[in-house]
N, C-alpha and C positions, 0 to 999 in steps of 0.2 A: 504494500500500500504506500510505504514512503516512498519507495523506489518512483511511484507511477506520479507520486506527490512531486517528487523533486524535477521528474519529466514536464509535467506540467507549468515548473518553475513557480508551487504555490506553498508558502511558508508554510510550516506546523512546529508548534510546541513540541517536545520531548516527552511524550507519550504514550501508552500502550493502549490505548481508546480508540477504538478500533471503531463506532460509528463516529466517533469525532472526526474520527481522520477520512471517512468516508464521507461524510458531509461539507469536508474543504475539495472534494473534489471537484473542476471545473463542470459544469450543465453537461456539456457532451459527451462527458465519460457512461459509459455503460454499467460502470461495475457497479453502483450503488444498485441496480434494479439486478443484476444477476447475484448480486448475494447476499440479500436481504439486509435483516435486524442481525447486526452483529452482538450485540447487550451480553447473548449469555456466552459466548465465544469470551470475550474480554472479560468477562467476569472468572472465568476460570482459568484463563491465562494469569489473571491477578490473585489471585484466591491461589495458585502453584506456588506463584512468587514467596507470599510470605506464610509460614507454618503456621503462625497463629489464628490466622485467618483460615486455613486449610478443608477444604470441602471436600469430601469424599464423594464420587462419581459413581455411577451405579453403570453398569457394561454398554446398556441400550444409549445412554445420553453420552459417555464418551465416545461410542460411533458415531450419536450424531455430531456430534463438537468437530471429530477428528472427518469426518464425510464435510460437514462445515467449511473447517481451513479447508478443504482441498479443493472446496468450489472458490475459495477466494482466493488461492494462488492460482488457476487456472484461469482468473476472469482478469487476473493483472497483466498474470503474462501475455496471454491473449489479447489483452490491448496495449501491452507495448512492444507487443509483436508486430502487432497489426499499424503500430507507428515507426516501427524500424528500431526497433530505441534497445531491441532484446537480439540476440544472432538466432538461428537455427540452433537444435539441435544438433549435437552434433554427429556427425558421418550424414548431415541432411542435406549441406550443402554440397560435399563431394558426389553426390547421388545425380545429378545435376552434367547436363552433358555439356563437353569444352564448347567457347564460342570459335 
């Protein structure tokens, strides 16, 4: 998210607020509508952080949490793929025939 943040050239605070940082996204970024309410996502990323705080996850919501990230690093990359800002995979671009 900061990555696609800083692509953007839009400041953000020093944060793990994960709708925050979605919400400084420019209007014609996609990712805010491909991966929804991030709340419970950040809330358990921060709730890891400090033991005191510590929440115990039950199997079904850690798949979703963990199915979660993997929609929002898919919908970053994907658009700053889709800006040039990311390379291929790699062995993708050698797939690719000489000019």
């Amino acid at each position: 998210m900061k990555a696609l943040l800083t692509h953007y050239g839009v400041p953000f605070r020093k944060t793990h607020d994960l709708p925050e940082l979605v919400l400084s996204l420019p209007k014609e970024s996609a990712v805010p509508d491909a991966v929804g309410d991030l709340t419970a996502l950040t809330d358990a990323g921060v709730s890891a952080r400090y033991p005191d705080d510590l929440v115990e996850y039950d199997r079904a919501l850690t798949e979703a949490l963990v199915n979660q990230a993997r929609v929002v690093e898919a919908a970053v990359e994907a658009e700053l793929r889709a800006q040039e800002w990311v390379p291929e995979e790699p062995g993708q671009a050698s797939q690719q025939p000489d000019a």
